[in-house]
N, CA, C and O atoms as a MOPAC input file, in Angstrom:
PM7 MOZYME 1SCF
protein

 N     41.09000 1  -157.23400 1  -102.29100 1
 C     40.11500 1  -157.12000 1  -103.35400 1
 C     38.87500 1  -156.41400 1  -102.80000 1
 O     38.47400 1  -156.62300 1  -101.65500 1
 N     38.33300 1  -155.64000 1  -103.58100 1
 C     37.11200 1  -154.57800 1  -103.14200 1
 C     36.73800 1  -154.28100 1  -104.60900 1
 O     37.48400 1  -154.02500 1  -105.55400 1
 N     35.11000 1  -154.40100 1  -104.54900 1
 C     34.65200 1  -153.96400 1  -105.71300 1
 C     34.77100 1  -154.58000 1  -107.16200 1
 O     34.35700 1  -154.27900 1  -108.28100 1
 N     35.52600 1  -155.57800 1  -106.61300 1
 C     35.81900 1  -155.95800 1  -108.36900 1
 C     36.96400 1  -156.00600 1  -108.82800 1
 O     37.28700 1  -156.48700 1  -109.91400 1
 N     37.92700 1  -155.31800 1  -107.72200 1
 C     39.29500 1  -154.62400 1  -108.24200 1
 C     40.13800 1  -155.25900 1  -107.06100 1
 O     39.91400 1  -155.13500 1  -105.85700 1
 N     41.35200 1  -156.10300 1  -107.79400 1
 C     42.61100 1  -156.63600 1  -107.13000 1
 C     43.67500 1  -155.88500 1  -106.95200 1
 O     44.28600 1  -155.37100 1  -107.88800 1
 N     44.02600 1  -155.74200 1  -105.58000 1
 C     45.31500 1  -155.09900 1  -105.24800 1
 C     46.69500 1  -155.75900 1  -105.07800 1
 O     46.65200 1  -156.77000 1  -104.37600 1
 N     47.72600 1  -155.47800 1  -105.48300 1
 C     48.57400 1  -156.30000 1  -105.16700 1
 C     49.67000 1  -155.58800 1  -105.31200 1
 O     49.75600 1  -154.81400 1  -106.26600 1
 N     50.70000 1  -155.72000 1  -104.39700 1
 C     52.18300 1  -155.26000 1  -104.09400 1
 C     52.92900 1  -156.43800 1  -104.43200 1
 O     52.81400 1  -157.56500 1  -103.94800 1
 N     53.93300 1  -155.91300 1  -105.58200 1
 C     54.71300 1  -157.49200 1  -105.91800 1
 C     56.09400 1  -157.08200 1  -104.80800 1
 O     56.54400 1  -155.99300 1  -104.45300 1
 N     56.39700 1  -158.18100 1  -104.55500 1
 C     57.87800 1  -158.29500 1  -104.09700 1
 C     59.03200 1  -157.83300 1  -104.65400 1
 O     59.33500 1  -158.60000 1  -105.56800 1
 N     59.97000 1  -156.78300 1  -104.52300 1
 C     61.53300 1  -156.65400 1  -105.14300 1
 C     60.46800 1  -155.99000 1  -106.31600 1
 O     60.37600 1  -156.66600 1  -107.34100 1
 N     59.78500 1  -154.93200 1  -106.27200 1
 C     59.39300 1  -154.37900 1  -108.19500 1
 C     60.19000 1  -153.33700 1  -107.97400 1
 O     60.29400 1  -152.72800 1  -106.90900 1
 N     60.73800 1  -153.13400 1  -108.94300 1
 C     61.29400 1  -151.70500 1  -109.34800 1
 C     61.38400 1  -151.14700 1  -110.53100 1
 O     62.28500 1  -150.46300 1  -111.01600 1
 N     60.16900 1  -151.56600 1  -111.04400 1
 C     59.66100 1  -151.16400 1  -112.36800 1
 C     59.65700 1  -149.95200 1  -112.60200 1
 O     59.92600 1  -149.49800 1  -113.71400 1
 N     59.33200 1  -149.20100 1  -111.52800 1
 C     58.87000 1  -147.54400 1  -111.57300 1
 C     59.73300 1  -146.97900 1  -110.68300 1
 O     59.37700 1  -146.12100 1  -109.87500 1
 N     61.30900 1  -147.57700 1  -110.81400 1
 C     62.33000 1  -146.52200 1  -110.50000 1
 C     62.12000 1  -146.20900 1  -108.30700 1
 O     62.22600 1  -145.16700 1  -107.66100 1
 N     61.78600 1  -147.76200 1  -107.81400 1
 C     61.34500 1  -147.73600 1  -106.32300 1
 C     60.73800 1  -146.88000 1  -106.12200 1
 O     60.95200 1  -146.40400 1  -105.00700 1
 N     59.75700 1  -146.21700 1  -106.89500 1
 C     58.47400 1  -144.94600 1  -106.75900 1
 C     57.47700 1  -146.27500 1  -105.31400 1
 O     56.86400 1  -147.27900 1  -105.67600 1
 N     57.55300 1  -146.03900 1  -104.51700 1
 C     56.26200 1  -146.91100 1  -103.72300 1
 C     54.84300 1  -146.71500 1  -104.25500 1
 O     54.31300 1  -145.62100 1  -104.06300 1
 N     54.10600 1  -147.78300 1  -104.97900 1
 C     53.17900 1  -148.22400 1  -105.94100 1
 C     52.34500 1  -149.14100 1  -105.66800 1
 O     52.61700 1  -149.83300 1  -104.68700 1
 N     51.19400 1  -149.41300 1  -106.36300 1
 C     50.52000 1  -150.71100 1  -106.04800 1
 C     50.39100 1  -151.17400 1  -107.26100 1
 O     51.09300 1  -150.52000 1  -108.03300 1
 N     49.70200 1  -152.16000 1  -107.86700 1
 C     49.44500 1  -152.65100 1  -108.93000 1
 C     47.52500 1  -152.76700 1  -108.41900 1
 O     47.04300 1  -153.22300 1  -107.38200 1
 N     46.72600 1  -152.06300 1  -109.81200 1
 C     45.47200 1  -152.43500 1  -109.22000 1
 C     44.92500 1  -152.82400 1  -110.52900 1
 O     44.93300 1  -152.14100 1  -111.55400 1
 N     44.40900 1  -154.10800 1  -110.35200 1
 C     43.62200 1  -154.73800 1  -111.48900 1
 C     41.77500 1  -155.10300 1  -111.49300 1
 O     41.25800 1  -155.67900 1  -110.53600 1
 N     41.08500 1  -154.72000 1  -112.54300 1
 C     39.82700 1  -154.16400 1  -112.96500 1
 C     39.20900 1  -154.81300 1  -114.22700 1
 O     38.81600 1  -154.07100 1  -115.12700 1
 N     39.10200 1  -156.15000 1  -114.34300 1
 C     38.19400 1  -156.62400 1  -115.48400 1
 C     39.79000 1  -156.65000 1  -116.47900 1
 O     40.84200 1  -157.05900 1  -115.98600 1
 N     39.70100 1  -156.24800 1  -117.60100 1
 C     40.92400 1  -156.05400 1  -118.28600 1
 C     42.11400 1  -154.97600 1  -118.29700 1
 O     43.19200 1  -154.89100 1  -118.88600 1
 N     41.33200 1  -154.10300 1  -117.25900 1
 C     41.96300 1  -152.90700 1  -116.63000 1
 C     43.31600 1  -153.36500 1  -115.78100 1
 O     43.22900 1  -154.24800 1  -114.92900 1
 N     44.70000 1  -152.63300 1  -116.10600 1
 C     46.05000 1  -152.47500 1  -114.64300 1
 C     46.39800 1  -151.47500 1  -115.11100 1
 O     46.51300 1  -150.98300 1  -116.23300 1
 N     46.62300 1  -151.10800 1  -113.72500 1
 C     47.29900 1  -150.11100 1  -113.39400 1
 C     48.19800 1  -149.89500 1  -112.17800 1
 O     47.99300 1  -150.24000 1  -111.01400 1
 N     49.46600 1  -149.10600 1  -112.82100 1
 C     50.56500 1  -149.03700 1  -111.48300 1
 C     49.78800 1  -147.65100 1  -110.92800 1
 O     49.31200 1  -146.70700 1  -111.55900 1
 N     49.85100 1  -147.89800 1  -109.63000 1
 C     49.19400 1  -146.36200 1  -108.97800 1
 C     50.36000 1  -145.80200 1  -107.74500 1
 O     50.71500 1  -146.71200 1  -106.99600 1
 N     50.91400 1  -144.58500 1  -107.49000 1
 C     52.08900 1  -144.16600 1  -106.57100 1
 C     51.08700 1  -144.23200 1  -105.14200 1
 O     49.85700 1  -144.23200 1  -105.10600 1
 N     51.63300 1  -144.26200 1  -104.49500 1
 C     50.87400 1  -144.16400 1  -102.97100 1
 C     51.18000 1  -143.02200 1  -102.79200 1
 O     50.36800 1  -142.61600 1  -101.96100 1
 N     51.89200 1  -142.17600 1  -103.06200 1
 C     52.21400 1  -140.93900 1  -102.63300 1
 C     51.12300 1  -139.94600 1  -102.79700 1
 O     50.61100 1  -139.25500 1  -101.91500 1
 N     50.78200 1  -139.99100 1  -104.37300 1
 C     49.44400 1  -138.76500 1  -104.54000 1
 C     48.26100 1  -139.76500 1  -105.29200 1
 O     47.22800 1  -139.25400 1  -105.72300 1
 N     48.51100 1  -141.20900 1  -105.40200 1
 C     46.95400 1  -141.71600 1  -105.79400 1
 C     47.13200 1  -141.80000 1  -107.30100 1
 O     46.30200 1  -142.48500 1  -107.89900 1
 N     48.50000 1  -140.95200 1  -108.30800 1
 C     48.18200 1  -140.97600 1  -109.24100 1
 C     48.49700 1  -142.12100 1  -110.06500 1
 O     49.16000 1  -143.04800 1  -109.59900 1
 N     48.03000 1  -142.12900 1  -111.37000 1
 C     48.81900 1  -143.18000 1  -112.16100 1
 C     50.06800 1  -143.33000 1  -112.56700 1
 O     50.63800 1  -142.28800 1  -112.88900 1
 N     50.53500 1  -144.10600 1  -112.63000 1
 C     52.15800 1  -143.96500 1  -112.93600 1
 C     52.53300 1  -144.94500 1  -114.21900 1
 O     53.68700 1  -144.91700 1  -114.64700 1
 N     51.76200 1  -145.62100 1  -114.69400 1
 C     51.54300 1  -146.94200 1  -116.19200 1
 C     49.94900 1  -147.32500 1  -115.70100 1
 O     49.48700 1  -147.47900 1  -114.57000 1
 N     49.20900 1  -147.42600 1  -117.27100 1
 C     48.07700 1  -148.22400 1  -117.30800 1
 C     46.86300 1  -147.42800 1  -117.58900 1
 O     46.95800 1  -146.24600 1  -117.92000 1
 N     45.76500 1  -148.00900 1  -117.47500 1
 C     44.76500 1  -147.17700 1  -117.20400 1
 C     43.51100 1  -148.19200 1  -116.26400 1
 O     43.46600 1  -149.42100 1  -116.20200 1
 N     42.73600 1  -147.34800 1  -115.71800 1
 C     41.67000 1  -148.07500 1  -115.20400 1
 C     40.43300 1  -147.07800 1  -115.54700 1
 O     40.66400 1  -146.12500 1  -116.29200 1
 N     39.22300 1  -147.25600 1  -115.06200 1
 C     38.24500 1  -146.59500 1  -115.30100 1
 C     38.40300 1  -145.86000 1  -114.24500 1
 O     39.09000 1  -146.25700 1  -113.30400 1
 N     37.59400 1  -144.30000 1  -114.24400 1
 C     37.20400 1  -143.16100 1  -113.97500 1
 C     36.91700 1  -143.81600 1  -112.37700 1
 O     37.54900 1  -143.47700 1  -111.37600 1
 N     36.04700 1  -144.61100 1  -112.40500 1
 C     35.12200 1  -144.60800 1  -110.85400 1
 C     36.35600 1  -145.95400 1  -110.10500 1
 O     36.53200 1  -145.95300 1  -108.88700 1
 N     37.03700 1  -146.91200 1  -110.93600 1
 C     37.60600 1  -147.94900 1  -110.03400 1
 C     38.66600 1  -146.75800 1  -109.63900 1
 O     38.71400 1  -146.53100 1  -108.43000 1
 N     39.23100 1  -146.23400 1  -110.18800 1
 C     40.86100 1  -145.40900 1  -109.78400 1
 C     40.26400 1  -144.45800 1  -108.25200 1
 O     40.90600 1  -144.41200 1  -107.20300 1
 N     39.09900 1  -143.86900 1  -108.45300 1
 C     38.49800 1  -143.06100 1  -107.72100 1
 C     38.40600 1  -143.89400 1  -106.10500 1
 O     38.70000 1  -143.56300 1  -104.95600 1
 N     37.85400 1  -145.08300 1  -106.72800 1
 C     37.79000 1  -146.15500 1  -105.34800 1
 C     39.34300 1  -146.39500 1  -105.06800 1
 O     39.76300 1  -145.97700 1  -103.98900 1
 N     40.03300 1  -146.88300 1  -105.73500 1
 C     41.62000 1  -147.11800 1  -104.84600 1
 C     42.37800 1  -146.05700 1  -104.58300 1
 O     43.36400 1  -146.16600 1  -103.85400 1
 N     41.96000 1  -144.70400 1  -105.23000 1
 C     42.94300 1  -143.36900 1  -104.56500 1
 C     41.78400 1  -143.37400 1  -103.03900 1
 O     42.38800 1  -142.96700 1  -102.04700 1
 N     40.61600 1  -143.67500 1  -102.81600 1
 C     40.41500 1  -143.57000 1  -101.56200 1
 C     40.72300 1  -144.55600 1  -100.78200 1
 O     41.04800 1  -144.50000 1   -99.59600 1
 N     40.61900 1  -145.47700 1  -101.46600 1
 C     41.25000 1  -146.71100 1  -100.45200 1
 C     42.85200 1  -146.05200 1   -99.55200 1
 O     43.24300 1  -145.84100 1   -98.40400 1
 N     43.31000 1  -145.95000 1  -100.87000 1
 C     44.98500 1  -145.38800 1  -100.24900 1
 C     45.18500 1  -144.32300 1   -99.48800 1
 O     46.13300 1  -144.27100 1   -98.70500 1
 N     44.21000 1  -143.23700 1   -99.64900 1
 C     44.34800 1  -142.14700 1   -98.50900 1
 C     43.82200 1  -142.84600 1   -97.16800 1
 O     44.16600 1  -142.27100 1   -96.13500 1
 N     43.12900 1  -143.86900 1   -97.04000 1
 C     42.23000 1  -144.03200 1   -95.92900 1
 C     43.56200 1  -145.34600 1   -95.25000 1
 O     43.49400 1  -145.88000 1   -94.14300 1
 N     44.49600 1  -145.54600 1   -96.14200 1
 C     45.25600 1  -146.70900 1   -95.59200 1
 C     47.09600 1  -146.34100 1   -95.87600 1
 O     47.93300 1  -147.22700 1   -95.71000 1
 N     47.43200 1  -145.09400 1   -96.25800 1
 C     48.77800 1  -144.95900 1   -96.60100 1
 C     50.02300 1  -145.28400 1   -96.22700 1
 O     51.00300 1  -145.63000 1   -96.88600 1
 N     49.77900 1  -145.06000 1   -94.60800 1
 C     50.73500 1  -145.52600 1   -93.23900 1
 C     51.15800 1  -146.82600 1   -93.43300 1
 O     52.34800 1  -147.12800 1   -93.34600 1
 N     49.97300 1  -147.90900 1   -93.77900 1
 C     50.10900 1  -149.34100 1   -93.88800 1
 C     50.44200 1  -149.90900 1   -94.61100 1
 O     51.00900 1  -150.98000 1   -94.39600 1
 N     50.15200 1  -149.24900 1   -96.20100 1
 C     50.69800 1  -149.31200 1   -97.47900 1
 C     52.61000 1  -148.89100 1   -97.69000 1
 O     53.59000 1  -149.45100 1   -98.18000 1
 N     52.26500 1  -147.38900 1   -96.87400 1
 C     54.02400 1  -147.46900 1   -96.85500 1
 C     54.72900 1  -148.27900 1   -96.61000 1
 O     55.69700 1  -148.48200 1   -97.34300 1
 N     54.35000 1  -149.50800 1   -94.78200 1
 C     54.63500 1  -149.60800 1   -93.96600 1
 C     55.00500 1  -151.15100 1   -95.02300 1
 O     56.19000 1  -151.48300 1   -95.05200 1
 N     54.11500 1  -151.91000 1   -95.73600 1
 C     54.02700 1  -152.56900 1   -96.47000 1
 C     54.62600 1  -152.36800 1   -97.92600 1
 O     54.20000 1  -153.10100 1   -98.81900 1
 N     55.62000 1  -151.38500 1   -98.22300 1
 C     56.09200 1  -151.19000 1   -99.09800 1
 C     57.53500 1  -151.79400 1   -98.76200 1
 O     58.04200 1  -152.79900 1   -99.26100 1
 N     58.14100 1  -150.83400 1   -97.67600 1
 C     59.03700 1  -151.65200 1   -97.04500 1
 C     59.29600 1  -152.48100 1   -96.48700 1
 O     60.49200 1  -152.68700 1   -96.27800 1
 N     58.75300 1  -152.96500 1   -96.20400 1
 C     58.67400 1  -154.80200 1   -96.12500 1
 C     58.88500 1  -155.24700 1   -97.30900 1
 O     59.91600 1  -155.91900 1   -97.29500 1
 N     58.24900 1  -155.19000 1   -98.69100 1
 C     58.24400 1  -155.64100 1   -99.90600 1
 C     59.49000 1  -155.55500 1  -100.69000 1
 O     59.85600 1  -156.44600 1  -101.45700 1
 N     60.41100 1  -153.97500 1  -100.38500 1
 C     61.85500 1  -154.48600 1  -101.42500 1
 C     62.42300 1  -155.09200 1  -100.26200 1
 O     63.16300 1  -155.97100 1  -100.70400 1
 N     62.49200 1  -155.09900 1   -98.69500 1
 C     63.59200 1  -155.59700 1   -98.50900 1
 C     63.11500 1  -157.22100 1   -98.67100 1
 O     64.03000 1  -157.91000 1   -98.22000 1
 N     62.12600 1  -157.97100 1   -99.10300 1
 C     61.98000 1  -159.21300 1   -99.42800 1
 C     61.53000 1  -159.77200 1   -98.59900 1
 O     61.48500 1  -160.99800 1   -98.50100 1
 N     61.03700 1  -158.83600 1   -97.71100 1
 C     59.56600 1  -159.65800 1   -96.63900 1
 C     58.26600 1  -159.47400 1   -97.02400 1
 O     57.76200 1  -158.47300 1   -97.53100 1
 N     57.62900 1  -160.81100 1   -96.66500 1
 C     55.78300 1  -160.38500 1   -97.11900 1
 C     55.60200 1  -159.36400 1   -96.62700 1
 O     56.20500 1  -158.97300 1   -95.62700 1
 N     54.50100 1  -158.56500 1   -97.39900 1
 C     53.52500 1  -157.09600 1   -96.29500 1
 C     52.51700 1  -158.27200 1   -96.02500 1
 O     52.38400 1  -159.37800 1   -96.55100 1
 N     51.77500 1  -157.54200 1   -94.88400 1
 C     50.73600 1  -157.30000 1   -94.36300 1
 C     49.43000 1  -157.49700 1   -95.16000 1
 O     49.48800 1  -157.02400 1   -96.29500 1
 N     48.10200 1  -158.17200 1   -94.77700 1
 C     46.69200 1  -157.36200 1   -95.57000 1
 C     46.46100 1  -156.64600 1   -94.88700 1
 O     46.57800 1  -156.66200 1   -93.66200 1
 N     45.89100 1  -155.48400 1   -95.91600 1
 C     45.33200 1  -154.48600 1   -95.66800 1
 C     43.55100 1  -154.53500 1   -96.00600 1
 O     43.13900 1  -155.08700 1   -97.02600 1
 N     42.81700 1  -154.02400 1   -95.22100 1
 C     41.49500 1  -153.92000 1   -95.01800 1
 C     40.95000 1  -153.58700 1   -96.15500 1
 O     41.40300 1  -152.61700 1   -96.76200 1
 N     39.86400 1  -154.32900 1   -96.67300 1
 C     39.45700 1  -153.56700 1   -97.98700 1
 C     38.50600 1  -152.37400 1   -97.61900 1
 O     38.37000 1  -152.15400 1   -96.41500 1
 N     37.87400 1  -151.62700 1   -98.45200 1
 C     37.12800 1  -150.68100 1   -99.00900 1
 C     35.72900 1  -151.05200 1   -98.57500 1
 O     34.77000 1  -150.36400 1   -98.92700 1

C-alpha cells in the first residue's frame, strides 16, 4: 500500500488469460494493471494513482515478475517495497 492505493497479486488468477497483472485498488477505484507495459487491462483508476503504480512497477518489475511466478504455481510472493 502507497498513497492510498492497495496492491495485491491474488493467487491461481487467470482472469486475464495468465497476462502477469496486479490488481490496484483506489478509494472506489480497481484496476487490473499488466506488468509488462503498466497498462490497464479491466477497470479504471484515476489519472495520477495509475501514474503512481506504472512507476511503482517500472521501479520493481524483476520482483513483481519474480512474484508472479510464485503466485500461479500456488506459492505466496514476496512484499514488495512501497513507493
Amino acid at each position: 500500500m502507497f498513497y492510498g492505493i492497495i496492491i495485491r497479486l491474488y493467487l491461481i488468477d487467470n482472469q486475464h488469460h495468465n497476462l502477469p497483472h496486479i490488481h490496484a485498488r483506489y478509494a472506489e477505484f480497481e484496476a487490473s494493471i499488466g506488468l509488462g507495459d503498466g497498462e490497464i487491462l479491466a477497470g479504471e483508476l484515476p489519472r495520477k494513482q495509475l501514474r503512481l503504480v506504472q512507476a511503482w512497477i517500472e521501479l520493481h518489475r524483476d520482483e513483481l515478475m519474480a512474484n508472479w511466478e510464485l503466485a500461479v504455481s500456488g506459492e505466496n510472493p514476496y512484499k514488495i517495497e512501497p513507493l
